[in-house]
C-alpha positions as a printed NumPy array, in Angstrom:
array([[ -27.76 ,  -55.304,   40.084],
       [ -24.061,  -55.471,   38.68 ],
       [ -23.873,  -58.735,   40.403],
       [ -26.882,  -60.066,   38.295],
       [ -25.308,  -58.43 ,   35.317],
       [ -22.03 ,  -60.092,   36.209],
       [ -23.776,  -63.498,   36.367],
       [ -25.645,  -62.992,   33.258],
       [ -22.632,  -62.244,   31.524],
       [ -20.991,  -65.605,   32.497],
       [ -23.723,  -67.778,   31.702],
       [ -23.798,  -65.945,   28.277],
       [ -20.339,  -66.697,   28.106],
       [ -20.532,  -70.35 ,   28.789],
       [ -23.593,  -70.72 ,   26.493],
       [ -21.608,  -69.406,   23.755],
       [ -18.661,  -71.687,   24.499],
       [ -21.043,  -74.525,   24.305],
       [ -22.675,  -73.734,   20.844],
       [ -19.392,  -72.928,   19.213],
       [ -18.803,  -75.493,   17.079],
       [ -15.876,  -77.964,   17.476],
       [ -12.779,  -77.861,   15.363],
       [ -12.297,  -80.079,   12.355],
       [ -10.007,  -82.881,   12.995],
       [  -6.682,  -82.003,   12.327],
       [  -4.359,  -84.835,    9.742],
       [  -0.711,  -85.279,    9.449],
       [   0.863,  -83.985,    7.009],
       [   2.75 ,  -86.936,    5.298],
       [   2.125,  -90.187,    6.583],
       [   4.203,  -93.183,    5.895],
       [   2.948,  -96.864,    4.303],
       [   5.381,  -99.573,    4.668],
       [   5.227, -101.526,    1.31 ],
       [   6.834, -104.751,    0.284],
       [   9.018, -104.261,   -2.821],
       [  10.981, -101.246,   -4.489],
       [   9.318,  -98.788,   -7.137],
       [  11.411,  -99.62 ,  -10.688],
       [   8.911,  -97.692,  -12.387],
       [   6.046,  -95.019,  -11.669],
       [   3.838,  -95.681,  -15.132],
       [   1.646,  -98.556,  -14.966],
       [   2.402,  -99.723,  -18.756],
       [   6.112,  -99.753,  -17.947],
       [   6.249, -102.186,  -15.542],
       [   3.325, -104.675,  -13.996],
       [   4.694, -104.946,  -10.093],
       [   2.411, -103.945,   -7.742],
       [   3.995, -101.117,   -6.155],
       [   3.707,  -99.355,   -9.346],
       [  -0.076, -100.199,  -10.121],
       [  -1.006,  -99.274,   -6.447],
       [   0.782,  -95.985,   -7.091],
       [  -0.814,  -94.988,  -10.088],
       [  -4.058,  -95.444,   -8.154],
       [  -3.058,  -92.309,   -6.983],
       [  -1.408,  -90.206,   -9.806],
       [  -3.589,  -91.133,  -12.543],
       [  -6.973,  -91.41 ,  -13.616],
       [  -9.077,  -93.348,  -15.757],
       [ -12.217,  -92.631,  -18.38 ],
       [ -14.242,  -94.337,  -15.77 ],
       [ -13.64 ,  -95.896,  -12.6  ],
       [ -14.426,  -99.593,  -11.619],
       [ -15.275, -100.542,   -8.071],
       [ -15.681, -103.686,   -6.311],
       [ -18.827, -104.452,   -7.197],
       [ -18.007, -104.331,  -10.499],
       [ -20.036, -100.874,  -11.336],
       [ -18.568,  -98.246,  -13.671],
       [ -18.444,  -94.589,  -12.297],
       [ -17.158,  -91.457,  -14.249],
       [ -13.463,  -90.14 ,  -13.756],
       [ -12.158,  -88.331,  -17.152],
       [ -15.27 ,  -89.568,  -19.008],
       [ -18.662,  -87.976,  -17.719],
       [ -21.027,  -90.315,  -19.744],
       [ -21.061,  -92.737,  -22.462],
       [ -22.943,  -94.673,  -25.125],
       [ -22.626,  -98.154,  -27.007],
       [ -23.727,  -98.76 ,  -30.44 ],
       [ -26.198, -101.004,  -31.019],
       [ -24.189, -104.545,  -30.683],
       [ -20.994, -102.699,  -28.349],
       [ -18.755, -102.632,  -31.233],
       [ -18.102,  -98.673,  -30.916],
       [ -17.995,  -96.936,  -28.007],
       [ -18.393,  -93.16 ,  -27.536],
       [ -17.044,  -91.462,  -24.294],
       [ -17.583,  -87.159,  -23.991],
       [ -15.146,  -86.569,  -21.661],
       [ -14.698,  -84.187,  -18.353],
       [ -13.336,  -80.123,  -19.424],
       [ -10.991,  -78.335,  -17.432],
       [  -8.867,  -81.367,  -16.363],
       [  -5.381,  -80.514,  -15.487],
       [  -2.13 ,  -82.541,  -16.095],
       [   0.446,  -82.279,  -13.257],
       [   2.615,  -80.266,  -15.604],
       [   0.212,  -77.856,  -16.113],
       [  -1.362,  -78.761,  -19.441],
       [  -4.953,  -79.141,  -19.902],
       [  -5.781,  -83.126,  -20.592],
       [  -8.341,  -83.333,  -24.301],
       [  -9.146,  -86.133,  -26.445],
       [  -5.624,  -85.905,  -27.874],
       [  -4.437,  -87.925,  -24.971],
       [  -6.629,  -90.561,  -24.802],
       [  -6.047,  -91.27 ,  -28.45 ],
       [  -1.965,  -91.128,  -27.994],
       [  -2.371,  -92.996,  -24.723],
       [  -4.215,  -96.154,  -27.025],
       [  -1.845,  -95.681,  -29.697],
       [   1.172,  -95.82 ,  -28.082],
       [   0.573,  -97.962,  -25.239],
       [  -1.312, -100.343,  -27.869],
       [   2.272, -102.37 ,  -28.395],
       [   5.449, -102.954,  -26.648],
       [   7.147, -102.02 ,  -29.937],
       [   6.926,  -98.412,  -28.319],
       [   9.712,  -96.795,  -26.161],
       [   9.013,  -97.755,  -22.467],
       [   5.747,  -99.736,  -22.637],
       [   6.793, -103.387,  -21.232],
       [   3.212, -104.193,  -20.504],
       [   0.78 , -102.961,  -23.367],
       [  -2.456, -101.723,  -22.372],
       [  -5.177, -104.054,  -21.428],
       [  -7.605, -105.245,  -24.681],
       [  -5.141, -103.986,  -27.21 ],
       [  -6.322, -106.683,  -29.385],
       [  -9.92 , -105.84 ,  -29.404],
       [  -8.923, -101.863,  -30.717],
       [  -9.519, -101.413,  -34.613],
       [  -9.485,  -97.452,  -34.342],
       [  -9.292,  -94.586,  -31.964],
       [ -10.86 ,  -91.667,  -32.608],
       [ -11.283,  -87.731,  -31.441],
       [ -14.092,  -86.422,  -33.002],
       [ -13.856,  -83.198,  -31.423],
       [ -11.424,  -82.003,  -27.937],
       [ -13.642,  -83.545,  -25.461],
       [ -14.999,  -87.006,  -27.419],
       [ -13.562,  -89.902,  -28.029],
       [ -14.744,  -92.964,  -30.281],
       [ -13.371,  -96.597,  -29.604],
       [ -14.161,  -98.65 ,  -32.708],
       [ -13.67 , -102.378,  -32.11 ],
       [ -12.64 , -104.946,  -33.836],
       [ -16.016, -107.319,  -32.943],
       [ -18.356, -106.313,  -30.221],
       [ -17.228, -105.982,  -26.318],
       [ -19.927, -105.589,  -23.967],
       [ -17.527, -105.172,  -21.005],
       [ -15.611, -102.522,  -22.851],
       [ -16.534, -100.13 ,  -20.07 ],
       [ -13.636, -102.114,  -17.706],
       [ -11.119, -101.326,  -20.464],
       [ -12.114,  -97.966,  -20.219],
       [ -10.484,  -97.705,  -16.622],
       [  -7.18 ,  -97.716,  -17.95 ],
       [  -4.351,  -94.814,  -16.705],
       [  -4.287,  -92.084,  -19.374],
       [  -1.215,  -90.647,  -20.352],
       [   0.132,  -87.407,  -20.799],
       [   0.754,  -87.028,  -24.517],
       [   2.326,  -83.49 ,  -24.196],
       [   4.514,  -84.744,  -21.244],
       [   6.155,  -87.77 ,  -22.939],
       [   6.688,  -85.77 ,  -25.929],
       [   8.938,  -83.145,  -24.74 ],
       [  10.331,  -84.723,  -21.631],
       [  10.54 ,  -88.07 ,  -22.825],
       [   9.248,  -91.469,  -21.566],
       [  10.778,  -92.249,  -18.735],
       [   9.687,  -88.931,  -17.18 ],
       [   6.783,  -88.026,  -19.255],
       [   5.232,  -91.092,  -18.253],
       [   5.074,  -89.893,  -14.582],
       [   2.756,  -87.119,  -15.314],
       [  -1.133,  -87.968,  -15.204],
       [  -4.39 ,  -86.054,  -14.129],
       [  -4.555,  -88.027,  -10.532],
       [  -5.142,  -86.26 ,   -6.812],
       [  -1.171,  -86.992,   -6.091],
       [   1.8  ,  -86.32 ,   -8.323],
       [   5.278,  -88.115,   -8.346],
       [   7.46 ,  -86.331,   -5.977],
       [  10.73 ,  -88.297,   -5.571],
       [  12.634,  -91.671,   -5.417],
       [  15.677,  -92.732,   -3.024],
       [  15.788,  -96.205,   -4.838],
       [  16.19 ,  -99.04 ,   -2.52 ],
       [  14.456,  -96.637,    0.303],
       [  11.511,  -95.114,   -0.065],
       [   9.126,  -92.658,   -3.128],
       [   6.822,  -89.841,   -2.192],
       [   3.818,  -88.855,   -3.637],
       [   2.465,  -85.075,   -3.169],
       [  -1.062,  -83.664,   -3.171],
       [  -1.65 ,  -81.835,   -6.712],
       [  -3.634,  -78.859,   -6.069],
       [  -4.794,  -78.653,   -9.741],
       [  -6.681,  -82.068,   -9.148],
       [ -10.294,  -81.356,  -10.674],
       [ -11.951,  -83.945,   -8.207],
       [ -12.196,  -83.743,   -4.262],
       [  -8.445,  -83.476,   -2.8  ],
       [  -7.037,  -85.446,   -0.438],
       [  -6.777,  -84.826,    3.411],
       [  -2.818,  -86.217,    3.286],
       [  -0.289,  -83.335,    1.498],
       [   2.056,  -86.308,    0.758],
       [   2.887,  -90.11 ,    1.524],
       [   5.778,  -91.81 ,    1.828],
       [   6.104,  -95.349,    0.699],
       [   9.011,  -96.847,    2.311],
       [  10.274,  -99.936,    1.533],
       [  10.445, -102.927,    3.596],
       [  11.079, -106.364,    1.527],
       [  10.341, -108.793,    4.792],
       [   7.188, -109.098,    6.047],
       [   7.964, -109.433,    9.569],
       [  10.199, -106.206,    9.353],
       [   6.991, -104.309,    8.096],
       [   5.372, -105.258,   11.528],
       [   8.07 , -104.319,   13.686],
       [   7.939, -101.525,   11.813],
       [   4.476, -100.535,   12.353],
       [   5.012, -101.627,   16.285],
       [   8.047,  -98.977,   16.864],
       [   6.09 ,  -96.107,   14.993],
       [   8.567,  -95.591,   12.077],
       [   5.58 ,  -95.864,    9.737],
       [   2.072,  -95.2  ,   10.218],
       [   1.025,  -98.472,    8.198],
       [   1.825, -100.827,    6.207],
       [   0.478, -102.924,    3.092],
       [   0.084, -106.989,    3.244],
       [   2.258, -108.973,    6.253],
       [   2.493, -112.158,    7.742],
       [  -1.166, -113.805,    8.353],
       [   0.655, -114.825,   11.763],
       [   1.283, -110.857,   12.596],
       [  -1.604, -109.716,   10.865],
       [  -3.905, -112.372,   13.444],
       [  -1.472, -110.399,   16.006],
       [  -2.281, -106.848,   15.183],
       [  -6.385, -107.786,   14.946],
       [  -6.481, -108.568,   18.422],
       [  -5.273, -105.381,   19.394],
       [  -8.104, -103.633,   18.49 ],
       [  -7.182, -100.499,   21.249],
       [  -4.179, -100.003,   18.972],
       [  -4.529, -100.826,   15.411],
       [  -6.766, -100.321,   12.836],
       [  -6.77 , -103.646,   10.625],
       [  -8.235, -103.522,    7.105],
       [  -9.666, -106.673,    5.244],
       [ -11.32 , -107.28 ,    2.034],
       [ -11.842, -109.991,   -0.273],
       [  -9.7  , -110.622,   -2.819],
       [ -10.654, -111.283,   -6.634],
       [  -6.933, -112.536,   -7.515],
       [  -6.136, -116.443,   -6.999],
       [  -2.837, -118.497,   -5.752],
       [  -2.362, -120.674,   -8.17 ],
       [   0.61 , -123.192,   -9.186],
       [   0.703, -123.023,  -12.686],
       [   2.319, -125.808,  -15.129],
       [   5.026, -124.653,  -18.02 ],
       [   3.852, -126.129,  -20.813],
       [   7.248, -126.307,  -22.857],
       [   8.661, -128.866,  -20.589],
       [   8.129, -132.623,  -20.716],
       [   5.859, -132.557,  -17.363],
       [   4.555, -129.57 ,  -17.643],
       [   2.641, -130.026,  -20.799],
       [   1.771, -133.992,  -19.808],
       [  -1.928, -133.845,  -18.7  ],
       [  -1.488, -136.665,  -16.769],
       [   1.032, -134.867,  -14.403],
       [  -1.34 , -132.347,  -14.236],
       [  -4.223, -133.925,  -12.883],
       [  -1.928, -136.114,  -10.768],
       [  -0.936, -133.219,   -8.884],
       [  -4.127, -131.609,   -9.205],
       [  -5.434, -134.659,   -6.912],
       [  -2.613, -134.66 ,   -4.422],
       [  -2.984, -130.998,   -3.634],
       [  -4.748, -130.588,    0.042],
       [  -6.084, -127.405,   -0.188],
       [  -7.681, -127.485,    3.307],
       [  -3.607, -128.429,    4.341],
       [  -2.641, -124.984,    2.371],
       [  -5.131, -122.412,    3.772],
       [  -4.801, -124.051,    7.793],
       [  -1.087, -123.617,    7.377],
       [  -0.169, -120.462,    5.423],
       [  -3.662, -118.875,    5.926],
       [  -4.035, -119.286,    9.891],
       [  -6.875, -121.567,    9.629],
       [  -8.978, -119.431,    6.962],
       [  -8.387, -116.378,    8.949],
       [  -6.08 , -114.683,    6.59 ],
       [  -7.839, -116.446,    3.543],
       [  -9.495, -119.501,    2.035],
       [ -10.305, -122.256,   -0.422],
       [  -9.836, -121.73 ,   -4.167],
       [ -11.398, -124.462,   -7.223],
       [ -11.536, -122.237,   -9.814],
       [  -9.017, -119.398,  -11.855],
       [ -11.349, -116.808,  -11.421],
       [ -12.467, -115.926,   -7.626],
       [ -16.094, -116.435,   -6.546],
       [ -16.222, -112.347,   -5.79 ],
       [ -15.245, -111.827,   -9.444],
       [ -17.883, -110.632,  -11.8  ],
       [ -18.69 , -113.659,  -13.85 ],
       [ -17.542, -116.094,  -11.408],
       [ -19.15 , -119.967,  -12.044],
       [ -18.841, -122.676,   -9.813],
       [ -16.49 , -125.781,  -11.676],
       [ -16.232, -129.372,  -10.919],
       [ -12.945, -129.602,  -10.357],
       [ -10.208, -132.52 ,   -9.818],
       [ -10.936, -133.32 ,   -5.989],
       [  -8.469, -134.569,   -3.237],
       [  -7.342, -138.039,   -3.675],
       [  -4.022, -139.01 ,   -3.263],
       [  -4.215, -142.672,   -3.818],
       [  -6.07 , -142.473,   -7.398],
       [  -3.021, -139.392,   -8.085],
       [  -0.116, -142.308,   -7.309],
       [  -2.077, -145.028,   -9.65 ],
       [  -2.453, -142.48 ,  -12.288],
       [   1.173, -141.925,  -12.199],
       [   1.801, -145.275,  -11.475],
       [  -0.058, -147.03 ,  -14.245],
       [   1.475, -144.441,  -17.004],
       [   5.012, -145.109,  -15.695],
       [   5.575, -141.644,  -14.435],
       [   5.974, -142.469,  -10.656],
       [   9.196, -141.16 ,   -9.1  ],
       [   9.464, -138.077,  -11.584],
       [  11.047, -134.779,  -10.35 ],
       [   9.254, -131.27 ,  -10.886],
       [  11.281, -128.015,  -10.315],
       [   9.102, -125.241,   -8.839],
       [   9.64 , -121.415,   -8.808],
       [   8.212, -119.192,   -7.002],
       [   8.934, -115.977,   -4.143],
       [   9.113, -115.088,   -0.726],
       [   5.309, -114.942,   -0.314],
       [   4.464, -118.002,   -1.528],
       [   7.383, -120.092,   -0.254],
       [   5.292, -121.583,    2.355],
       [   2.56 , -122.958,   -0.27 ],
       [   5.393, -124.172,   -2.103],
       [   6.518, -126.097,    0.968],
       [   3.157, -127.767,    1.651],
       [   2.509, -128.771,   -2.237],
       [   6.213, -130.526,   -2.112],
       [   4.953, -132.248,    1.126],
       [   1.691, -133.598,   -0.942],
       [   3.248, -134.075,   -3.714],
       [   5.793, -136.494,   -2.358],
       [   2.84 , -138.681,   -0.933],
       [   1.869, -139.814,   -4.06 ],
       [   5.761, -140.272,   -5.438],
       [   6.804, -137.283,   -6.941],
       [   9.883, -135.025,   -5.647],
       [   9.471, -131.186,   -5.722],
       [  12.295, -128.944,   -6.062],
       [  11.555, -125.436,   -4.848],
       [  13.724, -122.489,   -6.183],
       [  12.942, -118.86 ,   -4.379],
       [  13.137, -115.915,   -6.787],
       [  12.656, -112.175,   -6.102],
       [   9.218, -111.23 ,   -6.49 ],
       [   9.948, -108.024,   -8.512],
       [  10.064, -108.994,  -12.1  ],
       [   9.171, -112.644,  -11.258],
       [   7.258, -113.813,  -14.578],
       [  10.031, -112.036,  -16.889],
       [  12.818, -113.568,  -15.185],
       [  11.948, -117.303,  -14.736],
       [  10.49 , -117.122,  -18.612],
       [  13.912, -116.115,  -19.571],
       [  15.486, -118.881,  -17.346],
       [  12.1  , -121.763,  -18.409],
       [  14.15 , -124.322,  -15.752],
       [  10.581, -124.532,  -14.555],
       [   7.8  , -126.927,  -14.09 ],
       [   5.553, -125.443,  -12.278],
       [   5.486, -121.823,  -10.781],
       [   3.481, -120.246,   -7.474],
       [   2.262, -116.939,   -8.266],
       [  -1.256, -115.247,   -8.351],
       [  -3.374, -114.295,  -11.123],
       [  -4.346, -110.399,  -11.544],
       [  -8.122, -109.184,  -13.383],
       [  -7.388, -106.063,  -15.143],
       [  -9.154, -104.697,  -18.079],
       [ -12.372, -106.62 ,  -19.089],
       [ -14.037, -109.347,  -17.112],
       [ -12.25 , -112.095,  -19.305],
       [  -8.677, -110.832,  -18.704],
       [  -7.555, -113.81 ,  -16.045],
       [  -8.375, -116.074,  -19.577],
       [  -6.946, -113.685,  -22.512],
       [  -3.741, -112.746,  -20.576],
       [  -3.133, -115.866,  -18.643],
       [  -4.338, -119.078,  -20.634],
       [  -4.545, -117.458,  -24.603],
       [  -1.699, -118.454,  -26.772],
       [   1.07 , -116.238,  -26.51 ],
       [   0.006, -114.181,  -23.492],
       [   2.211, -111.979,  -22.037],
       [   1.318, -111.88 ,  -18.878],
       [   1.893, -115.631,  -18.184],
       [   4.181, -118.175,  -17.223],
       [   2.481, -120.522,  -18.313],
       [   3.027, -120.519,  -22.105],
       [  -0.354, -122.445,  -22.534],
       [  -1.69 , -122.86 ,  -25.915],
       [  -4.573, -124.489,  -26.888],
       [  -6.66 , -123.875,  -30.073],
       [  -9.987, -124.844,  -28.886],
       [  -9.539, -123.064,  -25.725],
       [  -8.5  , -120.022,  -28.292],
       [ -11.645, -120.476,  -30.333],
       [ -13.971, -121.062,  -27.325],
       [ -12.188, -117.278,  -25.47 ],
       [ -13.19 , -115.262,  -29.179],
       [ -16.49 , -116.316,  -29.222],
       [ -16.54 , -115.246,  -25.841],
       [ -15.145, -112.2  ,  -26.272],
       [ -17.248, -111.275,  -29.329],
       [ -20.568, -111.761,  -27.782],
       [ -23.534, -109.459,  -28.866],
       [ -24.648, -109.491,  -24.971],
       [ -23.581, -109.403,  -21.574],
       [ -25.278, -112.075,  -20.858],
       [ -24.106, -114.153,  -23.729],
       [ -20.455, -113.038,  -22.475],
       [ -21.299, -114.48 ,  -18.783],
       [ -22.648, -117.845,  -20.249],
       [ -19.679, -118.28 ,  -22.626],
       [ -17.498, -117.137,  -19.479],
       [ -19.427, -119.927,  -17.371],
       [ -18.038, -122.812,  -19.831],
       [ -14.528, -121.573,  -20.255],
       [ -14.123, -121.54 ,  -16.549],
       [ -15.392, -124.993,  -16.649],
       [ -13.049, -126.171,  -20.066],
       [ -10.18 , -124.632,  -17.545],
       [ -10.776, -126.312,  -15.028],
       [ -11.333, -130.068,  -17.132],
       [  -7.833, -129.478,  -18.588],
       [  -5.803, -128.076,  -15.351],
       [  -3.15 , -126.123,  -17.16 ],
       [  -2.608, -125.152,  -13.136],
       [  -3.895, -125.695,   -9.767],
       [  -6.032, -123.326,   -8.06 ],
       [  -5.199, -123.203,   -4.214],
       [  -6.53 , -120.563,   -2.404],
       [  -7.633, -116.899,   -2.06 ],
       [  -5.704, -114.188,    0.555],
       [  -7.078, -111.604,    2.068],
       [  -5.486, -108.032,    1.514],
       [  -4.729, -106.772,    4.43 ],
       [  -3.548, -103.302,    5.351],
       [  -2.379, -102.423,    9.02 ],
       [  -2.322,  -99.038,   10.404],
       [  -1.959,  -97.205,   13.687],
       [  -4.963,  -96.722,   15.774],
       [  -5.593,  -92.734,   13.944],
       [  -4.979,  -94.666,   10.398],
       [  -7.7  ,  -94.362,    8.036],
       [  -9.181,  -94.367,    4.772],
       [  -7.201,  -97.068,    2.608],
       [  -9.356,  -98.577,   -0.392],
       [  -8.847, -102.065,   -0.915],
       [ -10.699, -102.775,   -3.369],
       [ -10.563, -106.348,   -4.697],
       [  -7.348, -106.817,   -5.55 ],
       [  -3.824, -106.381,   -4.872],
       [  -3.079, -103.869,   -7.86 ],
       [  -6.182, -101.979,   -7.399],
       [  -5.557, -100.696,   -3.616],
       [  -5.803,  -97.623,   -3.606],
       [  -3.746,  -95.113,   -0.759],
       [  -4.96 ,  -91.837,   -2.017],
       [  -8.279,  -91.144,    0.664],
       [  -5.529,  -92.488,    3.708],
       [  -4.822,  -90.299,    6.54 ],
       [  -3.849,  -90.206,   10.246],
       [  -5.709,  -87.836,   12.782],
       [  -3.079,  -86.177,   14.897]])
């Protein structure tokens, strides 16, 4: 009998063991994202490098969020309404939201963050927040709603909306430069070894879900290749954008890293300057427009198309609006007769641009010299790359990428408008400027996307630049790395859902 008893009791035992349920998965406590450039600034309106942006992702919110798809979901705002033709906008926005200092987020901030981000006349702001021109009036009609009251209709306003809101308390009594740290995100600005690495910490005030990570170091790692070796030896857990030859690398090692990919809604483009001779002669630009192989660009710097492809067009084909363009095509020998028969054959274009884009650069000098015109590259840092090369204008042409923030028709009101900030460019171009306000001022969404369509297509007739191609993003992470948010573009990846599973 006690034996049966015994034998009862171990089954028991083991039956028990069995329906216990398993642990949760246990996550490392900081993890650490090799990035490619040094944080100058943690507030997204005092700087526009992408180390900054992709930070905020983390430590601030917005009224609404936008996702890939182009969809609006709520963040500080919990619902909203249009007037009739989307000239005023009313947002009731989320209670009980808590700024990392402490003190409780209210209308109050959303109308100081609009008024004093509206211009770069205020202390700090370098980049001014996104549709400042389209603001007439911001207004709290009580603590938790907010009126935007425009100056003609927006029916994208919503994608403003998604804007980083500031703390107006925080700037107030600690100043910009620190006060501007402070938002209502799931992380908080920890620290800064400049040159080395910044940390981000969980905030356990966050009103949304919090992360699984307590902190995350981004350390900084300028060269590509360095980031990979990087990643190899363990000294970082992942790492954000590489080489397309060690990215290829790392995605056949499936057993030991995880590699994310998404498309990418921001475009490699060589833009003209249109204050020098060449740069403003549209006969240079479709000339070069014609000799650039495209197919040559993506095989070479893209590994074949696996790392990116083929761009016609300003805007990218998984942007919201996108329209398909006829576009100057490849044709070297018609590029040399058009230079040729307007006596601009054997000219000399200087061509800025960074480390990233170097190799581009080095394939457009080899096209360009096919059809009799010499290319000078000059490599810049990539940190503060439009400022500095505006201040220096010794440039043609300049390799950079364009960046869709705020409404759907930012790429054309901050990159092509006359006086744009955002651009190298320095395009201006009335009827262009005529054709982007109608646009902008359209009593539908639909009317927007049709007035979109034929800008894209104006564009694309007058080639103030050359489209070339579209990268991937890419981030690279052990095999227990997970939960990065790409998004669509550069600036909007997001690191705040990452973890590693110990």
């Amino acid at each position: 009998m006690k034996k049966l008893l015994s034998l009862s009791l171990v089954l028991a035992l083991l039956l028990g063991l069995c329906i216990i349920p398993a642990s949760a998965e246990e996550y490392k406590s900081n993890i650490r994202i090799g990035t490619l450039a040094d944080l100058s600034v943690a507030c997204r309106y005092a700087g526009t490098a992408t180390v900054t942006t992709q930070t905020c992702n983390s430590t601030f919110n917005g009224l609404v969020n936008i996702g890939a798809d182009g969809v609006a979901t709520p963040e500080l705002a919990v619902e909203w309404t249009p007037n009739d033709d989307s000239s005023e906008w009313t947002f009731k926005l989320r209670e009980g939201v808590k700024f990392h200092d402490g003190s409780d987020f209210s209308a109050e901030d959303v109308v100081f963050t609009w008024t004093y981000a509206l211009s770069t006349a205020s202390e700090g702001i370098k980049q001014a927040i996104s549709g400042n021109y389209l603001v007439e009036e911001v207004a709290a009609l009580d603590d938790y709603t907010v009126v935007f009251k425009l100056k003609s209709p927006s029916a994208d306003w919503l994608n403003y909306a998604a804007q980083d809101i500031l703390c107006k308390k925080a700037i107030e009594e600690k100043g910009f430069d620190e006060g501007s740290k402070i938002g209502t995100g799931p992380f908080y600005f920890d620290s800064l070894k400049t040159g080395v690495e910044w940390t981000i910490r969980r905030f356990d005030g966050y009103w949304g879900e919090k992360p699984k990570t307590e902190s995350i170091t981004f350390v900084v790692i300028t060269d590509a290749s360095s980031r990979a070796l990087a990643l190899q030896s363990g000294d970082i857990d992942a790492m954000y954008d590489g080489n397309p030859s060690d990215i290829v690398d790392f995605m056949a090692q499936p057993d030991r890293y995880n590699v994310f990919k998404s498309d990418n809604i921001q475009v490699v483009y060589a833009g003209f300057n249109a204050l020098t001779e060449y740069g403003a002669n549209k006969i240079v630009r479709q000339a070069v427009a014609m000799a650039v192989n495209r197919e040559d660009i993506v095989s070479a710097c893209y590994e074949g198309g696996e790392c990116g492809s083929i761009a016609y067009n300003f805007i990218s084909p998984v942007g919201v609006g996108y329209a398909d363009v006829n576009y100057y095509p490849y044709n070297p020998e018609e590029a040399k007769k058009l230079l040729e028969d307007n006596g601009l054959d054997g000219i000399t274009l200087k061509l800025y641009t960074f480390a990233k884009y170097i190799p581009v650069a080095e394939v457009l000098q080899y096209n360009l010299k096919s059809i009799g015109i010499n290319l000078e590259i000059q490599e810049w840092a990539q940190t503060g790359f439009t400022a500095a090369i505006k201040a220096d204008n010794g440039y043609d042409l300049a390799i950079n990428v364009t960046s869709q923030y705020g409404g759907i028709l930012t790429v054309m009101s901050e990159y092509l408008k006359t006086g744009a900030t955002r651009t190298f460019m320095n395009y201006s171009n009335p009827t262009f400027d005529a054709m982007l306000d109608e646009a902008l001022a359209s009593p539908t969404y639909e009317v927007m996307l049709e007035r979109y369509a034929a800008l894209q297509q104006y564009v694309a007739d007058e080639v103030p630049g050359v489209a070339v191609a579209m990268y991937n993003l890419f981030c690279v992470g052990s095999k227990n790395f997970g939960g990065v948010n790409l998004n669509a573009q550069a600036v909007d990846v997001d690191f705040t859902g990452c973890y590693v599973i110990k």
